[in-house]
C-alpha positions as CSV (number, residue, x, y, z in Angstrom):
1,X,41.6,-218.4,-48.7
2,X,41.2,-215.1,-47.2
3,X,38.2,-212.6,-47.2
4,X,36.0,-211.7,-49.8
5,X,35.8,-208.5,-51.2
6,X,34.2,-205.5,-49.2
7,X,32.0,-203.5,-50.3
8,X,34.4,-200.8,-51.3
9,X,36.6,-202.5,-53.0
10,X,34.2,-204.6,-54.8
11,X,32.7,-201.1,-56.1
12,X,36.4,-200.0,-57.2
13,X,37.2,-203.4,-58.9
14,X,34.0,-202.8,-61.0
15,X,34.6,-199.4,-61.8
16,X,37.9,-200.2,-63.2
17,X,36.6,-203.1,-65.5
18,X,34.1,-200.6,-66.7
19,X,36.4,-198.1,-66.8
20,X,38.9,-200.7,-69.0
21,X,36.6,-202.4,-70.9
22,X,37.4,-205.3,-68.8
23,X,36.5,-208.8,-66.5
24,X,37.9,-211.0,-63.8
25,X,40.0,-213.5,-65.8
26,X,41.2,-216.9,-64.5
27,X,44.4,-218.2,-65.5
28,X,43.4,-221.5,-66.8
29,X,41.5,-223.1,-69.4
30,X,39.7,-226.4,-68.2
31,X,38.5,-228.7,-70.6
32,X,35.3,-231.2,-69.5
33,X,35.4,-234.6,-70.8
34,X,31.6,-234.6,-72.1
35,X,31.4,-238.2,-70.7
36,X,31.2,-236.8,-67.7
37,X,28.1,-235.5,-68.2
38,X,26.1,-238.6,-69.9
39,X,28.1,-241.5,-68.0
40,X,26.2,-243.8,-65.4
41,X,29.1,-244.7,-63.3
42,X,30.1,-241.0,-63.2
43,X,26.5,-239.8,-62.2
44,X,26.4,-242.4,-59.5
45,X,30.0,-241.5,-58.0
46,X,28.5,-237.5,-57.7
47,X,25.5,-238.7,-56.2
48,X,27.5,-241.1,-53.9
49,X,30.0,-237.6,-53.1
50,X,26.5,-235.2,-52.3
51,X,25.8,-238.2,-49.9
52,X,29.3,-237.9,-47.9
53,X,29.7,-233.9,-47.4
54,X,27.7,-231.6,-46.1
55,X,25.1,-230.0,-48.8
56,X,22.5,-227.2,-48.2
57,X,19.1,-228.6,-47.8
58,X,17.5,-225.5,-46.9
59,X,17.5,-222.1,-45.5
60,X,16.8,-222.1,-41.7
61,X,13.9,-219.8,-42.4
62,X,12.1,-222.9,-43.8
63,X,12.3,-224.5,-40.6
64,X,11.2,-221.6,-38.3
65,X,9.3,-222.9,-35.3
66,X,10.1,-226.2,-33.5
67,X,7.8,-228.8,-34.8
68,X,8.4,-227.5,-38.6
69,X,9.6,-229.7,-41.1
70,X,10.6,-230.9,-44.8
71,X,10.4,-234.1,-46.1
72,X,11.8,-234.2,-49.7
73,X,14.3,-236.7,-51.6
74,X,18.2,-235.5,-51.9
75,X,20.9,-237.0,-53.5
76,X,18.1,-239.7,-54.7
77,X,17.7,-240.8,-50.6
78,X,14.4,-239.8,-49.0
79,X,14.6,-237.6,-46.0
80,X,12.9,-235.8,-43.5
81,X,14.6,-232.7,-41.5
82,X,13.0,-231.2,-38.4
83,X,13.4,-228.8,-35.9
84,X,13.5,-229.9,-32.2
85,X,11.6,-228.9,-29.0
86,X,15.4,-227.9,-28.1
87,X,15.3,-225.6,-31.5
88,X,17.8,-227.6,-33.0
89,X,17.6,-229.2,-36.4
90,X,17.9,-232.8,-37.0
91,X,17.8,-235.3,-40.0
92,X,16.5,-238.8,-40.5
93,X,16.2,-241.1,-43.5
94,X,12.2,-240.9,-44.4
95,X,11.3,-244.7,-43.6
96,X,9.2,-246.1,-40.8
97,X,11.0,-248.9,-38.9
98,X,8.4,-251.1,-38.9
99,X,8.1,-251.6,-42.8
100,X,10.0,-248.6,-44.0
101,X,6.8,-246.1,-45.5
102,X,7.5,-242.8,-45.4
103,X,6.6,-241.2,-42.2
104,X,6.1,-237.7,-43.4
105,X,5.2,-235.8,-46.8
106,X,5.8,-231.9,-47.8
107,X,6.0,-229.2,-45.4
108,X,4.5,-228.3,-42.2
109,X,4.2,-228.1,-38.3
110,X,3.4,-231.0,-36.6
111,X,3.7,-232.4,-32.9
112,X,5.0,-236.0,-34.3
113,X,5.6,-238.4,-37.3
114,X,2.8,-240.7,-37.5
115,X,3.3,-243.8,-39.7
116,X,0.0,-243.9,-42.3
117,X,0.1,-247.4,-42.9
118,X,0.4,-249.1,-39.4
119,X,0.3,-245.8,-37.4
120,X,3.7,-246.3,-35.4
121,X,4.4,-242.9,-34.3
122,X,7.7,-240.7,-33.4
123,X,9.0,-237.2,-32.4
124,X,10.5,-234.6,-33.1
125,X,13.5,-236.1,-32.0
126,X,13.0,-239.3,-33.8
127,X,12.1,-241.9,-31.1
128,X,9.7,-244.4,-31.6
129,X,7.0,-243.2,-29.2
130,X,3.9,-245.2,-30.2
131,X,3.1,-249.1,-31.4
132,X,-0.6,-250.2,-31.8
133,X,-0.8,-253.5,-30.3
134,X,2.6,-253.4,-29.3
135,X,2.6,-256.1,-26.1
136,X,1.0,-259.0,-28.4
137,X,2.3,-257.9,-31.8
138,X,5.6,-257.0,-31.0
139,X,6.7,-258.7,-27.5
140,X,9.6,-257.7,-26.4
141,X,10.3,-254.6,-29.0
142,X,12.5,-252.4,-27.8
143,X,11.4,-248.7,-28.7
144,X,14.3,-246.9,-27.9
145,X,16.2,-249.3,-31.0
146,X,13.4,-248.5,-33.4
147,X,13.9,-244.8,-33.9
148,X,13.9,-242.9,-37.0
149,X,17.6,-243.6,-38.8
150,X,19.6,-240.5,-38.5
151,X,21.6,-238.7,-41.5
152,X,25.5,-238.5,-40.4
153,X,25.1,-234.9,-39.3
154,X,23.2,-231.4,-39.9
155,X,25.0,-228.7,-39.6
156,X,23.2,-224.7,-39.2
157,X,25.4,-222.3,-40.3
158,X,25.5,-218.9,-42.1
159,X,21.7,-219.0,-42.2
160,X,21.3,-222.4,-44.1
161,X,20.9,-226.2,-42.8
162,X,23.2,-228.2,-44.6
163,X,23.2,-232.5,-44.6
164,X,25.5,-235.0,-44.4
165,X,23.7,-238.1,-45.2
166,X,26.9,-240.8,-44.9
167,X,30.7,-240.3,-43.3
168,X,31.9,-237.6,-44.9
169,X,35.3,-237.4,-47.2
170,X,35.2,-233.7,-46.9
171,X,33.6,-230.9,-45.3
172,X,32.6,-229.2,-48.7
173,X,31.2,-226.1,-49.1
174,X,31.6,-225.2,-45.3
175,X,35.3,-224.3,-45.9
176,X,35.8,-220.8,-45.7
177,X,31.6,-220.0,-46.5
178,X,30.9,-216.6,-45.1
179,X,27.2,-215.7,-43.6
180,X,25.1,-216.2,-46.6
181,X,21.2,-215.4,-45.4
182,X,20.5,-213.8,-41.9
183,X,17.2,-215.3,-39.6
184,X,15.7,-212.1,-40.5
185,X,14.9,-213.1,-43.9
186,X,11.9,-215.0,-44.0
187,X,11.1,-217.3,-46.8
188,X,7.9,-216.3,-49.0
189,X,7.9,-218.6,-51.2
190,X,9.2,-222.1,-52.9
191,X,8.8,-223.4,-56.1
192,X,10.0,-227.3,-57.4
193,X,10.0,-228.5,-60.8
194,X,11.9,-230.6,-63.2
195,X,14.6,-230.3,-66.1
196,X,15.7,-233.1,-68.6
197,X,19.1,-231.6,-68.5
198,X,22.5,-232.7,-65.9
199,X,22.4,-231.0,-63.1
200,X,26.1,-229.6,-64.0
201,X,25.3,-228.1,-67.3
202,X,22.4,-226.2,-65.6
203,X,24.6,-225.1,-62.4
204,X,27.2,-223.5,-65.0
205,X,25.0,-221.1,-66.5
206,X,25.3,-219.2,-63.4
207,X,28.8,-219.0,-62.8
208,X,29.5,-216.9,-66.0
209,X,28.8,-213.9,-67.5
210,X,30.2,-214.4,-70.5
211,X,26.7,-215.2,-72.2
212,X,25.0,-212.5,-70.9
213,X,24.5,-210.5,-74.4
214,X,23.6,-213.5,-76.4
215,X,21.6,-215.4,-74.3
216,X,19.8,-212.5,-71.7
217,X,19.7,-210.0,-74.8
218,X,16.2,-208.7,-73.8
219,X,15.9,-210.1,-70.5
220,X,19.1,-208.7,-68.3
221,X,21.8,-207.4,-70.6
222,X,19.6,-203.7,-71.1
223,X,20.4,-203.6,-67.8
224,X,24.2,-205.1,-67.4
225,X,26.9,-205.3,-69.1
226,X,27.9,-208.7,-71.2
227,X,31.1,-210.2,-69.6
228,X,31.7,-207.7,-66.9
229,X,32.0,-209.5,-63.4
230,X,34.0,-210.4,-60.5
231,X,35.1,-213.3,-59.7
232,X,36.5,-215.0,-56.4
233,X,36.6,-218.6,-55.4
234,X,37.0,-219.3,-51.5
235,X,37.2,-223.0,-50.7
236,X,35.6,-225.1,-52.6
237,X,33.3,-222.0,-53.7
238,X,33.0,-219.6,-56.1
239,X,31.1,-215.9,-56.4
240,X,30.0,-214.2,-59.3
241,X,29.0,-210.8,-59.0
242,X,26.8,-209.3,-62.2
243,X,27.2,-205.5,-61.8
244,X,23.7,-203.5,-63.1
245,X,24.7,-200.1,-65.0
246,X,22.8,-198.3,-62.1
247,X,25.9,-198.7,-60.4
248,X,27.4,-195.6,-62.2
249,X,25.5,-193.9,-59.8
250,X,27.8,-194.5,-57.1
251,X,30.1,-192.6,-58.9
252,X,29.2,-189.4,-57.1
253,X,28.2,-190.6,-54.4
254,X,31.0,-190.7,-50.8
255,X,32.6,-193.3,-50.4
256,X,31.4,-194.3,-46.3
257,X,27.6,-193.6,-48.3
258,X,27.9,-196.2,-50.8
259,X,25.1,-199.3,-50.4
260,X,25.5,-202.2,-53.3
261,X,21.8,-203.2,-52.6
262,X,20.2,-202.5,-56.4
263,X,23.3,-202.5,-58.3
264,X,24.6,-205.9,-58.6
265,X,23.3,-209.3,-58.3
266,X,25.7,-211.2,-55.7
267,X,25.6,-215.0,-56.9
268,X,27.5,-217.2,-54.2
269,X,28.2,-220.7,-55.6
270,X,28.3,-223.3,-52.6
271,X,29.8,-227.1,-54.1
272,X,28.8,-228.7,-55.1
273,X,24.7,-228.2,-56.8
274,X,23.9,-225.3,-54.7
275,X,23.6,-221.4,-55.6
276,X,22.6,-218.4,-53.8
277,X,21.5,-215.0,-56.0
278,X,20.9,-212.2,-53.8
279,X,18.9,-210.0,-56.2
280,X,17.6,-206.3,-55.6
281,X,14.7,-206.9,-53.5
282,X,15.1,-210.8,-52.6
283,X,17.1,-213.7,-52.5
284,X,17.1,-217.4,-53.4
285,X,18.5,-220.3,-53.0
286,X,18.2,-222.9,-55.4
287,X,19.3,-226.4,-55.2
288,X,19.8,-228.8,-58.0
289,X,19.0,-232.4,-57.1
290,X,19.7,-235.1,-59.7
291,X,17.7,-237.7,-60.5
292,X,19.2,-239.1,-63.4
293,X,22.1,-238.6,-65.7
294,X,19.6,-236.0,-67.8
295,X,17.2,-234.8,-65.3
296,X,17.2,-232.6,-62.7
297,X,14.9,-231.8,-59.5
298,X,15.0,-227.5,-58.8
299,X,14.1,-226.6,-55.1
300,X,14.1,-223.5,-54.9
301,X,13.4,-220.9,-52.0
302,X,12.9,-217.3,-52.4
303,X,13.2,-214.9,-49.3
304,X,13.0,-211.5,-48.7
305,X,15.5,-209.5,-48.9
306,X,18.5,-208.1,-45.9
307,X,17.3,-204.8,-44.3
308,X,19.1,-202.3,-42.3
309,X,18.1,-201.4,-39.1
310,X,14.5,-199.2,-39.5
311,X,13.8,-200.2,-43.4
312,X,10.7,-202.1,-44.3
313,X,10.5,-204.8,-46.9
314,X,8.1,-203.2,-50.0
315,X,6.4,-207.1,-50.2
316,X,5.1,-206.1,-54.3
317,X,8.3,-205.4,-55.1
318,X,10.0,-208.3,-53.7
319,X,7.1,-210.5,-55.7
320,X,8.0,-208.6,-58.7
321,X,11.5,-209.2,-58.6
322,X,11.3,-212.7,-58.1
323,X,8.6,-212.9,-60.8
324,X,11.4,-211.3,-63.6
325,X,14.4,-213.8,-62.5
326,X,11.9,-216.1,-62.8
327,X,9.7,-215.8,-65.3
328,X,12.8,-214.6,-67.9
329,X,16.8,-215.1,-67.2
330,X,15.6,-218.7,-65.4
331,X,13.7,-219.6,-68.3
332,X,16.6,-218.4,-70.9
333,X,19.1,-220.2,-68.6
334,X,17.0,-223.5,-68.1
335,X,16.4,-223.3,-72.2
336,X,20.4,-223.4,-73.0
337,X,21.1,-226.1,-70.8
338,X,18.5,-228.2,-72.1
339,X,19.8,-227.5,-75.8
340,X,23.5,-228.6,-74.6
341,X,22.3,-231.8,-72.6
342,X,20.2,-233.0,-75.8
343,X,23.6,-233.0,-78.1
344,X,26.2,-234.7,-75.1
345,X,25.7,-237.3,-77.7
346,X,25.9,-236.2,-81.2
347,X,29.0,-236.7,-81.5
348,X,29.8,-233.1,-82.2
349,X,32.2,-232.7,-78.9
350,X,34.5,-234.4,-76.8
351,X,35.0,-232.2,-73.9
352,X,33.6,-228.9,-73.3
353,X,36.1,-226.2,-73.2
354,X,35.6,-223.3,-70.2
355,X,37.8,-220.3,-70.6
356,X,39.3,-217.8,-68.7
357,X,36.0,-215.9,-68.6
358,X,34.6,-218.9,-66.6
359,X,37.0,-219.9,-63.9
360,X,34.2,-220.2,-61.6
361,X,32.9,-223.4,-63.9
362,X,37.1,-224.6,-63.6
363,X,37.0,-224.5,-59.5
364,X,33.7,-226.2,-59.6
365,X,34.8,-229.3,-62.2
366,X,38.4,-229.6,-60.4
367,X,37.3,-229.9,-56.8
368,X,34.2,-232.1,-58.3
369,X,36.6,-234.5,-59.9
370,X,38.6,-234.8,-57.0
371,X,36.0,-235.6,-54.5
372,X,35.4,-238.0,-56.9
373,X,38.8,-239.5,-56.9
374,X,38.2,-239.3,-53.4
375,X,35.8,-242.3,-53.5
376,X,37.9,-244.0,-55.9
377,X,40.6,-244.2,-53.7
């Protein structure tokens, strides 16, 4: 896949579905079996394929210091990420050797991992550095086979830390992923909570603008347009851009003076349960982590917004823009999945049909299916 669009030419391609009453169209229509999306076997196969490629597990801006970490459950495996002495990030399954509690909790900063029921301790690097009454409890342990289990791999790259718990069958979203968040974007903020809803049905609502009018009638349509976007899939990607009607400023303005910032939202879809929105005046990244057929775990991380050389970020209105997505499109979007997962069984569908207004959801399902295939075979 080559490039993305530039900034020029992403301007042009909106101006002429404006101008042309017009969108992005795929050329398929993909239809979802809705078993798919209530079947046991076929949750555990997705969970078992977010195990064996790399998936974002945060920004690096959440680990910014050596001695920071996160300890949180993905793909439904407990796991603790921290960043080295060396500066470099590394991954272990959250279980003390010794009887397998959890050797960290939350966020934070710390100097080592300190078991709280028997207090065998580690660093940062995951060796064992520490047994209380080691000589006559534990004769001939050896420490250096007693370390932290690592993940397969963590990969830093285009400003996110990305996991690969098991051997991989594919180097997912990493294919063809531009830069997505710069280390000069530090993260403010980060919210978790959870959705009785598949963790597919609430990913699509954000590769579409189809339902923009209908379901974000008060909340973003008075300032969008309903089922006006562009669409490109790289790899096994997908973005969505959702142009504001400030954008008709541009209009006037010269072409080497044009700046996007304000006057789209820029929604990169990385495979497969992980989006990034970079907004007006910040940007999140959200990960949806499955815990069961019909719930969901959101992680998400908010961070301030890209600046050019000599701007300042206004911190109000970086809270106030996160507070909006939040506090009304989210809501809207979290409130229609919900709806959809509480009917897969009502018999009133067998397959959910995606049209050529939502090719994004098409990539997504078609490279989903075949990592699972992958398994299979």
């Amino acid at each position: 896949m080559g490039k993305l669009l530039s900034s020029d030419d992403l301007i042009d391609r909106i101006f002429s579905h404006i101008d042309g009453k017009s969108t992005d169209a795929g050329g398929d229509v993909w239809r979802e079996p809705v078993e798919n999306y209530a079947s046991e076997e076929r949750f555990a196969a997705e969970v078992e394929v977010m195990r064996r490629i790399p998936v974002p597990f945060c920004p690096s801006s959440a680990l910014p210091a050596n001695g920071t970490y996160i300890a949180r459950t993905a793909a439904l495996t407990p796991l603790l990420l921290v960043r080295g002495d060396d500066g470099v990030v590394r991954g272990f399954r959250n279980a003390c050797r010794h009887r397998g509690m959890p050797v960290a909790e939350g966020s934070g900063e710390t100097r080592s991992f300190q078991c709280r029921y028997h207090a065998w301790t580690y660093g940062l690097d995951g060796g064992l550095k520490h047994v209380p009454g080691e000589a006559e409890g534990f004769p001939g342990l050896d420490k250096s086979c007693h370390g932290l289990t690592p993940v397969h791999e963590v990969t830093e790259q285009g400003g996110l830390i990305f996991v690969t718990q098991d051997e991989p069958i594919s180097d997912g979203a990493l294919l063809d992923m531009p830069e997505m968040l710069s280390p000069e974007q530090e993260l403010f903020n980060t919210i978790e909570f959870t959705d009785e809803a598949n963790w597919k049905l609430i990913g699509e609502t954000s590769m579409e603008g189809y339902h923009i009018k209908a379901l974000h009638n008060k909340s973003f349509y008075p300032y969008g347009f309903d089922n006006l976007n562009v669409v490109e899939t790289y790899g096994r990607n997908s973005r969505i851009v959702f142009p504001f009607r400030r954008i008709e400023k541009l209009r006037d303005v010269p072409r080497e003076e044009r700046r996007l910032r304000g006057m789209i939202t820029d929604t990169y879809q990385l495979f497969p349960n992980t989006h990034i929105s970079v907004l007006s005046d910040h940007a999140m990244l959200i990960i949806l982590d499955p815990v069961t057929p019909t719930e969901t775990n959101w992680i998400i991380y908010q961070v301030s917004p890209k600046t050019e050389p000599g701007q300042t970020v206004d911190i109000e209105k970086m809270k106030r823009d996160a507070n909006f997505v939040q506090d009304t499109g989210l809501i809207e979007d979290r409130w229609a999945a919900k709806g959809i997962n509480d009917h897969l069984k009502s018999g009133g569908n067998t397959h959910h049909t995606f049209g050529r207004f939502e090719q994004a959801i098409g990539h997504f399902h078609k490279h989903l299916t075949a990592h699972v295939e992958m398994l299979e075979g």
